[in-house]
PDB file of N, CA, C and O in Angstrom, chain B, residues numbered from 101:
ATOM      1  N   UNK B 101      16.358 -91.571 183.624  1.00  0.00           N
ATOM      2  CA  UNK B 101      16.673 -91.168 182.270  1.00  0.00           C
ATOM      3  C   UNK B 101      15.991 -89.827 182.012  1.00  0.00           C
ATOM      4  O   UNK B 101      14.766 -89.860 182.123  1.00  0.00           O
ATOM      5  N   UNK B 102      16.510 -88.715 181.708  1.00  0.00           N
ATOM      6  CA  UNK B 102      16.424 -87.525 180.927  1.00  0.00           C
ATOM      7  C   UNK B 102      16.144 -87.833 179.750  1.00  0.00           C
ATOM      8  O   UNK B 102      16.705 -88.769 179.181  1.00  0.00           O
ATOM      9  N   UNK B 103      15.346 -87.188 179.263  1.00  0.00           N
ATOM     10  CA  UNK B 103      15.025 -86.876 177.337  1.00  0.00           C
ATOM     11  C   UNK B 103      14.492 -85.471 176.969  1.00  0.00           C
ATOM     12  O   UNK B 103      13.443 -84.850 177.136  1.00  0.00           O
ATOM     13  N   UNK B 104      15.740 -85.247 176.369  1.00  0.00           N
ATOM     14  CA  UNK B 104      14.740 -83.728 175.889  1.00  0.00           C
ATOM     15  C   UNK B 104      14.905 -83.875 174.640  1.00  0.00           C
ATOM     16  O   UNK B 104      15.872 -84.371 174.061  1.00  0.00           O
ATOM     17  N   UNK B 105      13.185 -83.090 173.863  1.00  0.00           N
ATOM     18  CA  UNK B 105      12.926 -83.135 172.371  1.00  0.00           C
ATOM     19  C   UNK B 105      13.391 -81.815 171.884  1.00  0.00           C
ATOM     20  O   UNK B 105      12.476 -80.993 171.932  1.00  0.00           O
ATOM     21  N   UNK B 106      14.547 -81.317 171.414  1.00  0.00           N
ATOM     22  CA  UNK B 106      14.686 -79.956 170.849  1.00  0.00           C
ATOM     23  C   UNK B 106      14.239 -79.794 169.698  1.00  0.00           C
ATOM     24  O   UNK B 106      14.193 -80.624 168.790  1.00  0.00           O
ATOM     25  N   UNK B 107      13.658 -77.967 169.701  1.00  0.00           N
ATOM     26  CA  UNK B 107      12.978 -78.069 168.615  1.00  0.00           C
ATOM     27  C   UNK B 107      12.132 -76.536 168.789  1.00  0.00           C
ATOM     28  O   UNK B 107      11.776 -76.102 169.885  1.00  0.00           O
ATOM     29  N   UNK B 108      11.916 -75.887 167.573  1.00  0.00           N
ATOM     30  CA  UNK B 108      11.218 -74.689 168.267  1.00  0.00           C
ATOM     31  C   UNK B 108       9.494 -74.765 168.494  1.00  0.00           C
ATOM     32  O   UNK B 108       8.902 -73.955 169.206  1.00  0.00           O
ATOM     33  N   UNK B 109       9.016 -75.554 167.975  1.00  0.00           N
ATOM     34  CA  UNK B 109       7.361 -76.187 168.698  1.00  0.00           C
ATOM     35  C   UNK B 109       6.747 -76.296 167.520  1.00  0.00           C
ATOM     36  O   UNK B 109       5.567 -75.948 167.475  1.00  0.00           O
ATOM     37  N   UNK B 110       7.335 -76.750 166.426  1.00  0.00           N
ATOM     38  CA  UNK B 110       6.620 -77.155 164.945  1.00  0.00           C
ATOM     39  C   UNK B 110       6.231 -78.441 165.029  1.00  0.00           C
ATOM     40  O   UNK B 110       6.604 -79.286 165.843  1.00  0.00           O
ATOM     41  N   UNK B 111       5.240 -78.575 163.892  1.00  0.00           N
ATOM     42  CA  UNK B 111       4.413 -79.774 164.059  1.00  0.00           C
ATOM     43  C   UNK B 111       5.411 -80.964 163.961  1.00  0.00           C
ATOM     44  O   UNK B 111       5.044 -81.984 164.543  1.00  0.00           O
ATOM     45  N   UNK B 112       6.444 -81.001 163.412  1.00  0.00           N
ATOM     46  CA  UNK B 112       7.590 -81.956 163.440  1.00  0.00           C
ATOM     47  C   UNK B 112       8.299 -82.292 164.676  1.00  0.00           C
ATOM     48  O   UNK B 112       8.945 -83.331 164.811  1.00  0.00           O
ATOM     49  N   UNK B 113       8.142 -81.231 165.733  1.00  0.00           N
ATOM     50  CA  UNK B 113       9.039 -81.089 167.328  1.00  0.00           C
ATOM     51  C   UNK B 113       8.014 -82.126 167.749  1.00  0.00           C
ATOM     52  O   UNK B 113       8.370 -83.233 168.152  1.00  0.00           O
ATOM     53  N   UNK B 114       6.736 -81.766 167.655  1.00  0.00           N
ATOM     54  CA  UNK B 114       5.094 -82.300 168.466  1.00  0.00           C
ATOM     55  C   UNK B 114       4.976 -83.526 168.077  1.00  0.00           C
ATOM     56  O   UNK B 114       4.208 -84.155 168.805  1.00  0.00           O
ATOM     57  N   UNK B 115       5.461 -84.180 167.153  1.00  0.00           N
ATOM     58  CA  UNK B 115       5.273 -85.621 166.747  1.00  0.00           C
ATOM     59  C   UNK B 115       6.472 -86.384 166.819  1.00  0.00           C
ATOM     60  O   UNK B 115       6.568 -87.586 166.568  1.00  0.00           O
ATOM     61  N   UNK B 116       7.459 -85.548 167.206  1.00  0.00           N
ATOM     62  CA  UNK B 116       8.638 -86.734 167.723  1.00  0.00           C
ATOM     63  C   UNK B 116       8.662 -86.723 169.561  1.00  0.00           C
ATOM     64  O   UNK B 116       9.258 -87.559 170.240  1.00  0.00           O
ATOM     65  N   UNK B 117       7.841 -85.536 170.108  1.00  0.00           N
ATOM     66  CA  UNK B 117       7.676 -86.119 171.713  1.00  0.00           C
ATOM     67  C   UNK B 117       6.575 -86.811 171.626  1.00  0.00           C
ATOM     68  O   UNK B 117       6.393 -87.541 172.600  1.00  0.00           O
ATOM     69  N   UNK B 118       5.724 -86.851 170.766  1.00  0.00           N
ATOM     70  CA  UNK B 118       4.815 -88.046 170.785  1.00  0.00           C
ATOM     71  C   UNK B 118       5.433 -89.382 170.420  1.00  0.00           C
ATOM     72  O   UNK B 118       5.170 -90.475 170.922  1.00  0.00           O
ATOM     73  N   UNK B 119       6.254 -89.118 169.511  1.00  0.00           N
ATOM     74  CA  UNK B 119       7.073 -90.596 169.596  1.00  0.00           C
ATOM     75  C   UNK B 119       7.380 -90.826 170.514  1.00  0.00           C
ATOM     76  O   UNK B 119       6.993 -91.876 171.028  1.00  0.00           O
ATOM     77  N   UNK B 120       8.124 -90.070 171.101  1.00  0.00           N
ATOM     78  CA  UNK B 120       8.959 -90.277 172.201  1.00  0.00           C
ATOM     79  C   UNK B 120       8.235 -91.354 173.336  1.00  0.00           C
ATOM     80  O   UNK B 120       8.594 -92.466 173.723  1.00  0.00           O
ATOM     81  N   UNK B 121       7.046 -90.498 173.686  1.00  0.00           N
ATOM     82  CA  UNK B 121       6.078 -90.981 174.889  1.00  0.00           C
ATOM     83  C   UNK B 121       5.923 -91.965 174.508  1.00  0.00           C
ATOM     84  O   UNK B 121       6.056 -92.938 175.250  1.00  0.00           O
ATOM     85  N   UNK B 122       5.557 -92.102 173.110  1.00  0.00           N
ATOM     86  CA  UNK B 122       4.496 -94.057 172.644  1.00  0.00           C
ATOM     87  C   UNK B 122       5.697 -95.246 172.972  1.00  0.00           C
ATOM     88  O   UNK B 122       5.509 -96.376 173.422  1.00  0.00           O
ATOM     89  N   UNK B 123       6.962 -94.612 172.598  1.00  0.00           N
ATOM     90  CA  UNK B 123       7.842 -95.771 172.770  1.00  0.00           C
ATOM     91  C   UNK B 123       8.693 -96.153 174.386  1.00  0.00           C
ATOM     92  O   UNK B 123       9.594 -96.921 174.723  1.00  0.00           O
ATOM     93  N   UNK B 124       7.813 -95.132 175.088  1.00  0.00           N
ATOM     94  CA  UNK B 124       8.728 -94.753 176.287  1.00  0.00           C
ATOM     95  C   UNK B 124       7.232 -95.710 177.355  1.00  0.00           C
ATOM     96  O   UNK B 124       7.370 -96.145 178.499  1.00  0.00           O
ATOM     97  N   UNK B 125       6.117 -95.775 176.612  1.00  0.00           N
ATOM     98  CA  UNK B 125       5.041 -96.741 177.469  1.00  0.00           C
ATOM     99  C   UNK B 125       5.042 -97.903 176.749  1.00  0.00           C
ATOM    100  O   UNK B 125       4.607 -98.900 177.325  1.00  0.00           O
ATOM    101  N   UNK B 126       5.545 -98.038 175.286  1.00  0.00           N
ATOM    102  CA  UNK B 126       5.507 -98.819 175.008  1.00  0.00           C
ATOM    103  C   UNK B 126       6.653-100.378 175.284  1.00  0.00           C
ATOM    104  O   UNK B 126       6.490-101.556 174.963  1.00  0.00           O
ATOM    105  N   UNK B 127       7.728 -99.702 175.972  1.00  0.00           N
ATOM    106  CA  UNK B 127       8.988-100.139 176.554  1.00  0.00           C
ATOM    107  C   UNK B 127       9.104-100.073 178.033  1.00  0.00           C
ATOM    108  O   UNK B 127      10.183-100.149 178.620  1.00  0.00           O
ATOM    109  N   UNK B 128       7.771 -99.905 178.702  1.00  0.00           N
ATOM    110  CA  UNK B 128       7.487 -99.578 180.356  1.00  0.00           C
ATOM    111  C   UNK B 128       8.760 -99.004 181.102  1.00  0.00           C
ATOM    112  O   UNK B 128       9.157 -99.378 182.206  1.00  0.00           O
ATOM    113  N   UNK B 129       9.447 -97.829 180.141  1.00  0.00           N
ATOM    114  CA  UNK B 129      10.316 -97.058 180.865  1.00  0.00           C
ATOM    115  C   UNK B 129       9.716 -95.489 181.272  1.00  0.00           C
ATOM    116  O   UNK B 129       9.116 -94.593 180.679  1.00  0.00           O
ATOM    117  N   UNK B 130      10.220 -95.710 182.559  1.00  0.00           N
ATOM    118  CA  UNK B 130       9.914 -94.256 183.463  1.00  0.00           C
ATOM    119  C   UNK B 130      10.857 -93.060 182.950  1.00  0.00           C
ATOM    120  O   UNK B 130      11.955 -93.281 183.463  1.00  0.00           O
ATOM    121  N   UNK B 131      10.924 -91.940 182.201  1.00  0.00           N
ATOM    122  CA  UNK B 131      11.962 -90.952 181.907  1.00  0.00           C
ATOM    123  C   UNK B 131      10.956 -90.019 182.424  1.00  0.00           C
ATOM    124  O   UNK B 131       9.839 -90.284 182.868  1.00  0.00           O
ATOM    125  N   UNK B 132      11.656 -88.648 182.267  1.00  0.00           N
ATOM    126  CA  UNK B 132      11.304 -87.152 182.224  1.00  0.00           C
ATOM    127  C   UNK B 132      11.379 -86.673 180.991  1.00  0.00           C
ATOM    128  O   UNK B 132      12.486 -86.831 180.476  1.00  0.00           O
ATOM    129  N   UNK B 133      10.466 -86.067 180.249  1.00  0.00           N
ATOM    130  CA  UNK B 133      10.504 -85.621 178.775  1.00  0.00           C
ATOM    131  C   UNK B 133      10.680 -84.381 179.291  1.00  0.00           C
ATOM    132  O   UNK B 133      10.288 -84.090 180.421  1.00  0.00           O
ATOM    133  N   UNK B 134      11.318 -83.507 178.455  1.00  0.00           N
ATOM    134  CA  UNK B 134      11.445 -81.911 178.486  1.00  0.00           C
ATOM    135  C   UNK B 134      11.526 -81.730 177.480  1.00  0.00           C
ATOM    136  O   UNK B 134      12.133 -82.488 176.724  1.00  0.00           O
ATOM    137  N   UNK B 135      10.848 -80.483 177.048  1.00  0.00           N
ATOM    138  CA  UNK B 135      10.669 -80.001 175.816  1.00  0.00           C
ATOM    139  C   UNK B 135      12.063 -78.807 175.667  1.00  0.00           C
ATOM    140  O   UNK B 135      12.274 -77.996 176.568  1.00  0.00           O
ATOM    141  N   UNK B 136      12.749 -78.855 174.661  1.00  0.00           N
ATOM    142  CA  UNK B 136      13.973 -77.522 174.819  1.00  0.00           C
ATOM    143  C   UNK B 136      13.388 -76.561 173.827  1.00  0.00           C
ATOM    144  O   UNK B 136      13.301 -76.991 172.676  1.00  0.00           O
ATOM    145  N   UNK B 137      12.973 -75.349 174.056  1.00  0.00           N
ATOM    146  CA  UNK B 137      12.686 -74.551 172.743  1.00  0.00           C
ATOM    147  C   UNK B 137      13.332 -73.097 172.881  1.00  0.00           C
ATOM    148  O   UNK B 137      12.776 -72.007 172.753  1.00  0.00           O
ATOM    149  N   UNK B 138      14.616 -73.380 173.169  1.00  0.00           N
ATOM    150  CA  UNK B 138      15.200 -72.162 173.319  1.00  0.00           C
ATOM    151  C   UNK B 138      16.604 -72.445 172.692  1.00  0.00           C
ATOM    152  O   UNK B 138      17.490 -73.153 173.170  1.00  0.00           O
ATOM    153  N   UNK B 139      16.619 -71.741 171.519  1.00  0.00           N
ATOM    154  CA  UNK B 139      17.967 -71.928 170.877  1.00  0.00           C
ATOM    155  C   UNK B 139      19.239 -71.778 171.256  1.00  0.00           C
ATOM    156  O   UNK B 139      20.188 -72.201 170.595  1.00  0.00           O
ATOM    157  N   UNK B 140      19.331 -71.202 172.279  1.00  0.00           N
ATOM    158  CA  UNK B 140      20.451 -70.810 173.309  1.00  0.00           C
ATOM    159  C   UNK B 140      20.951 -72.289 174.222  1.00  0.00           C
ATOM    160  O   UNK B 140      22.040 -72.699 174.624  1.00  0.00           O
ATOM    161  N   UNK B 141      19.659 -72.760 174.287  1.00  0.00           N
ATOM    162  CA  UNK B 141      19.903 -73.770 174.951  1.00  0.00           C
ATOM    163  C   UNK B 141      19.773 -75.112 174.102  1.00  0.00           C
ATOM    164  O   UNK B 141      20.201 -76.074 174.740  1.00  0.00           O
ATOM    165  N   UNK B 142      19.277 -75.446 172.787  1.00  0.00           N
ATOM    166  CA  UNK B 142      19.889 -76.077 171.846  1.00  0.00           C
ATOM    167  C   UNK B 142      20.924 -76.152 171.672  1.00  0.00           C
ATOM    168  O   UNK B 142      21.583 -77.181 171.818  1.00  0.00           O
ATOM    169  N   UNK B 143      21.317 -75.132 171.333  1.00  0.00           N
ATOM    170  CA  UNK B 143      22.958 -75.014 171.182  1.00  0.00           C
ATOM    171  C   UNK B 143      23.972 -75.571 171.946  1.00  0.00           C
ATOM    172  O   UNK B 143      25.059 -75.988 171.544  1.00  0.00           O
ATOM    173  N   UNK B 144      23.481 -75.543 173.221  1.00  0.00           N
ATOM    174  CA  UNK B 144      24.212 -75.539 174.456  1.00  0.00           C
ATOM    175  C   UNK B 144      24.710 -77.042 174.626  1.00  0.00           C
ATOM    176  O   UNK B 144      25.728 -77.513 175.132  1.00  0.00           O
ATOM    177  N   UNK B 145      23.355 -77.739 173.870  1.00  0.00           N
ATOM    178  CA  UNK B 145      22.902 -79.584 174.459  1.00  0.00           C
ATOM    179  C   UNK B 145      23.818 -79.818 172.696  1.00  0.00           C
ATOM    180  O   UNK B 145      23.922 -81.024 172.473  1.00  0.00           O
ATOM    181  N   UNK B 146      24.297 -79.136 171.791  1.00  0.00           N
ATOM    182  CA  UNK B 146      24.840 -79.449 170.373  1.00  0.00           C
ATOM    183  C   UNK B 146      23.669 -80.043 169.739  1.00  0.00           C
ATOM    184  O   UNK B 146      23.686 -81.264 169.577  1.00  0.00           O
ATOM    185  N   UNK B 147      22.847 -79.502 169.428  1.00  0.00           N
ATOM    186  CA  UNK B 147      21.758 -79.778 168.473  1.00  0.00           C
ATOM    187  C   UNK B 147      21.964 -78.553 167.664  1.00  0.00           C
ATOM    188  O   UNK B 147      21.847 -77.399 168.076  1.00  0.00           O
ATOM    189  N   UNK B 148      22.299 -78.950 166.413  1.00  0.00           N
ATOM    190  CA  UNK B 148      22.236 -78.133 165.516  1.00  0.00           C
ATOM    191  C   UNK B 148      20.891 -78.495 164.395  1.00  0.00           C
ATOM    192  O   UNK B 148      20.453 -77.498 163.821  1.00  0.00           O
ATOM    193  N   UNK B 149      20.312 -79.649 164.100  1.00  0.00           N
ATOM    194  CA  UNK B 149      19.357 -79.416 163.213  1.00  0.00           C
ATOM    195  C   UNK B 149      18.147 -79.912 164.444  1.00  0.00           C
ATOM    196  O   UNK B 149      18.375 -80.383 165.558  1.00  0.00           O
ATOM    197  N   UNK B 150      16.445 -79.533 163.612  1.00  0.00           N
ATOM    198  CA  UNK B 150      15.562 -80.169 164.430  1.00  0.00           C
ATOM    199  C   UNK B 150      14.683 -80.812 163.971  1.00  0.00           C
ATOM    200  O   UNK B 150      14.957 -80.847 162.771  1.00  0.00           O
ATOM    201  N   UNK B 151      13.440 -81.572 164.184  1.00  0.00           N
ATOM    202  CA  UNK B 151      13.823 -81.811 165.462  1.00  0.00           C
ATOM    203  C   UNK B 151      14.952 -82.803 166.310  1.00  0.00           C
ATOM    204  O   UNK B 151      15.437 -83.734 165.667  1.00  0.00           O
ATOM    205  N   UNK B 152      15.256 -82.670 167.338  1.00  0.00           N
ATOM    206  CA  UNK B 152      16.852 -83.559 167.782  1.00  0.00           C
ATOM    207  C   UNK B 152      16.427 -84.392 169.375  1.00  0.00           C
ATOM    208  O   UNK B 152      15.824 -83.885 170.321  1.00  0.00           O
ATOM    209  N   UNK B 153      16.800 -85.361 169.297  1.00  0.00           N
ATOM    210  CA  UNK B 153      16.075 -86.116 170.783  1.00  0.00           C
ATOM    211  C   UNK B 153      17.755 -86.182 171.645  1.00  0.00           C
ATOM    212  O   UNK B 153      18.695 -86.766 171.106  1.00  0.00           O
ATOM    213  N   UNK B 154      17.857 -85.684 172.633  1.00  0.00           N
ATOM    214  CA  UNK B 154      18.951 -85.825 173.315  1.00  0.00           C
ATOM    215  C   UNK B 154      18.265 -86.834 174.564  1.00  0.00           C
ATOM    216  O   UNK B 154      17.214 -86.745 175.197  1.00  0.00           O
ATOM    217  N   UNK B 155      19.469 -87.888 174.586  1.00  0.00           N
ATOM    218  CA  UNK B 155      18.826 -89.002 176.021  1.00  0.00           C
ATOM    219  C   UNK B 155      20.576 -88.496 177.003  1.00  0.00           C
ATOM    220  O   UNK B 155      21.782 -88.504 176.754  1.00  0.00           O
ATOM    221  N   UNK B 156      19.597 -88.096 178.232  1.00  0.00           N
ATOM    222  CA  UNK B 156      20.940 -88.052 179.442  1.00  0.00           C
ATOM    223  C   UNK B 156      22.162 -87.130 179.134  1.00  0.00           C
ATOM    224  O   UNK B 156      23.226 -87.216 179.749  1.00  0.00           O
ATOM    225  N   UNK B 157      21.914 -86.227 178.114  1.00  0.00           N
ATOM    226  CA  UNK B 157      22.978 -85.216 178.143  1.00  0.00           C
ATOM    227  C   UNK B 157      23.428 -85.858 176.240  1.00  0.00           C
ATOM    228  O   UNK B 157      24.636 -85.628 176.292  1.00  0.00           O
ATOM    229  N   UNK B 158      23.278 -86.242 175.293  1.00  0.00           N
ATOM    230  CA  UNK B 158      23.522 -86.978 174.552  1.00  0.00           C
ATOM    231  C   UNK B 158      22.380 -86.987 173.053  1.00  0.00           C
ATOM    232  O   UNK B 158      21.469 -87.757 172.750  1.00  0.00           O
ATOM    233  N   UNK B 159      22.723 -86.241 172.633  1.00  0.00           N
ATOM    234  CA  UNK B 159      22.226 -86.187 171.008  1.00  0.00           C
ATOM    235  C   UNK B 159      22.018 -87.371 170.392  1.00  0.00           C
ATOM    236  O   UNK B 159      22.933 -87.487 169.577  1.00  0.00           O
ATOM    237  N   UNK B 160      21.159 -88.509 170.332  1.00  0.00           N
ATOM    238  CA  UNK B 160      21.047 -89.315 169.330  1.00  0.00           C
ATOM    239  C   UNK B 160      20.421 -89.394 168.087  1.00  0.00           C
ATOM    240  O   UNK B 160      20.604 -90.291 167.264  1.00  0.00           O
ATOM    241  N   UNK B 161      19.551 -88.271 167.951  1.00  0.00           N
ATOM    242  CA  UNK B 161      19.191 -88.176 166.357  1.00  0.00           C
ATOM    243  C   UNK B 161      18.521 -86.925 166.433  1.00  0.00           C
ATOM    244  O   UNK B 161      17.916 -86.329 167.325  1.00  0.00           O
ATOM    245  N   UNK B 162      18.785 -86.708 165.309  1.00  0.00           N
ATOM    246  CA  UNK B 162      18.190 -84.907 165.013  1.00  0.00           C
ATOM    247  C   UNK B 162      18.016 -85.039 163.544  1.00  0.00           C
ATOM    248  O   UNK B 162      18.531 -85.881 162.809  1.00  0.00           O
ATOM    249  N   UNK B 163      17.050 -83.888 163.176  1.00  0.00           N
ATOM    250  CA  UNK B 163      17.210 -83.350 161.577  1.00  0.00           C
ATOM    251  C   UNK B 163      15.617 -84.332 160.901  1.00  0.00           C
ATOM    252  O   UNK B 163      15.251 -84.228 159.731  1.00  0.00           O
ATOM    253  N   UNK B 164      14.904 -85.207 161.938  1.00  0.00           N
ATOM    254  CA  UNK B 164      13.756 -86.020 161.615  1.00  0.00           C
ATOM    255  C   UNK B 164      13.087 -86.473 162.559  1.00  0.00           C
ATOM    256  O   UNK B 164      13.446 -86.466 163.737  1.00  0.00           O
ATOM    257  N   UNK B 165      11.872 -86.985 162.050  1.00  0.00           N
ATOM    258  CA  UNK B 165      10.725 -87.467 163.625  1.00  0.00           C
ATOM    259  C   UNK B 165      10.987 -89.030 163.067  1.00  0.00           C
ATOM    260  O   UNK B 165      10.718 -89.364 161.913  1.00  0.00           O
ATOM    261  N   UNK B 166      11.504 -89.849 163.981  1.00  0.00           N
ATOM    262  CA  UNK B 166      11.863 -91.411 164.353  1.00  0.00           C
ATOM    263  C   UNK B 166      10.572 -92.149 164.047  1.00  0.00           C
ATOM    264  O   UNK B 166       9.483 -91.696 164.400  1.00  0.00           O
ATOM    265  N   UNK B 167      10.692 -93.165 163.460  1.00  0.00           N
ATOM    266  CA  UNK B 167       9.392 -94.104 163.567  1.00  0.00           C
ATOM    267  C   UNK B 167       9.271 -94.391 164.628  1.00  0.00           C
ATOM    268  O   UNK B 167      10.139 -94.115 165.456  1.00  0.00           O
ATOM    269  N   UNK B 168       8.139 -95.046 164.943  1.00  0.00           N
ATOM    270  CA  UNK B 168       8.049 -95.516 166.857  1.00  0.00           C
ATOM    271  C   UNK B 168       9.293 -96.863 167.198  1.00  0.00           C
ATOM    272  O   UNK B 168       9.632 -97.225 168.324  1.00  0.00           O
ATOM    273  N   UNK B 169       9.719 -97.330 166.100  1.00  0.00           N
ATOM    274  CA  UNK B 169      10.764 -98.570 166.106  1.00  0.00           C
ATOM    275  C   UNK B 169      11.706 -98.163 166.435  1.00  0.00           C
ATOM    276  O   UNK B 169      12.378 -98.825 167.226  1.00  0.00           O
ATOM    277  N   UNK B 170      12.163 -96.908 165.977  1.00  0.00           N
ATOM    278  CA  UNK B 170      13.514 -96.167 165.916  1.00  0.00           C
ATOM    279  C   UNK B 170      13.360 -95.299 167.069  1.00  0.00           C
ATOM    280  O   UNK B 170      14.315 -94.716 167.582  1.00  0.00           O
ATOM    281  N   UNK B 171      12.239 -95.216 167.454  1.00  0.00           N
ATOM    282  CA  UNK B 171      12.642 -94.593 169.157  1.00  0.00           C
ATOM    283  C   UNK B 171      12.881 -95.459 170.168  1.00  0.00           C
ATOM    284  O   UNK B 171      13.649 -95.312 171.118  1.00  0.00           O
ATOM    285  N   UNK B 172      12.009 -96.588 169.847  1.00  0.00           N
ATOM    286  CA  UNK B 172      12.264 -97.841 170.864  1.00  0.00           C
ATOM    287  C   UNK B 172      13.722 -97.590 171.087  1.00  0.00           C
ATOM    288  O   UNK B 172      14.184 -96.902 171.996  1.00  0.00           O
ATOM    289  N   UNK B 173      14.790 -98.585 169.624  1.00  0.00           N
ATOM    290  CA  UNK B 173      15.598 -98.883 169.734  1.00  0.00           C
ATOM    291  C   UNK B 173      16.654 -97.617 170.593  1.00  0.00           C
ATOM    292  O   UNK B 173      17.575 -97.829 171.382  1.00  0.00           O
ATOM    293  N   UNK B 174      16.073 -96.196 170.055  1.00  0.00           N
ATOM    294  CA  UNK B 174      17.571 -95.306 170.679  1.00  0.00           C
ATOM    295  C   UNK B 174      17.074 -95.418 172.657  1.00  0.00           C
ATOM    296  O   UNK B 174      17.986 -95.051 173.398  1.00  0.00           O
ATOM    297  N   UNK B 175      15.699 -95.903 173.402  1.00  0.00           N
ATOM    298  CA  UNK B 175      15.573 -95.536 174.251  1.00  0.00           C
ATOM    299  C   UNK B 175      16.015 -96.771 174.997  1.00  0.00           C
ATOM    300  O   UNK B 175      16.026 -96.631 176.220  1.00  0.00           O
ATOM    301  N   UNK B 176      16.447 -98.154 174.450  1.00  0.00           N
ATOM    302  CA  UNK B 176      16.702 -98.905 175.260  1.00  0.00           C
ATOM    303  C   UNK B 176      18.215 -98.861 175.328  1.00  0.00           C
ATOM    304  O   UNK B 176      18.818 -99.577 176.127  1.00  0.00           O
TER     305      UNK B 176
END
């Protein structure tokens, strides 16, 4: 599994790859986090607001940082 957190590196980008991670040990799944901070390449993945969590090529939420529940659920 791929996950990238898009986002240009605001304290809002920094606390949804921290979500990301808590729910990604907290669910003993192995991914690759990548950080995207290049708008060119936002664009590219269709993230238009941020911050935006794309899993495997795939936008599932953008425009807010997820509770740790709501990352669980988009990572299983």
């Amino acid at each position: 599994m791929k996950i990238q957190v898009a986002g240009p590196g605001c304290a809002r980008c920094e606390s949804t790859e921290k979500v990301v991670k808590d729910a990604l040990a907290d669910l003993n799944l192995d991914a690759e986090v990548v950080k995207v901070t290049d708008y060119k390449d936002m664009a590219r993945l269709g993230v238009r607001i941020t911050p935006a969590i794309v899993v495997d090529g795939q936008v599932v939420l953008s425009g807010r940082v997820p509770t740790l529940d709501e990352a669980k659920e988009l990572l299983k």
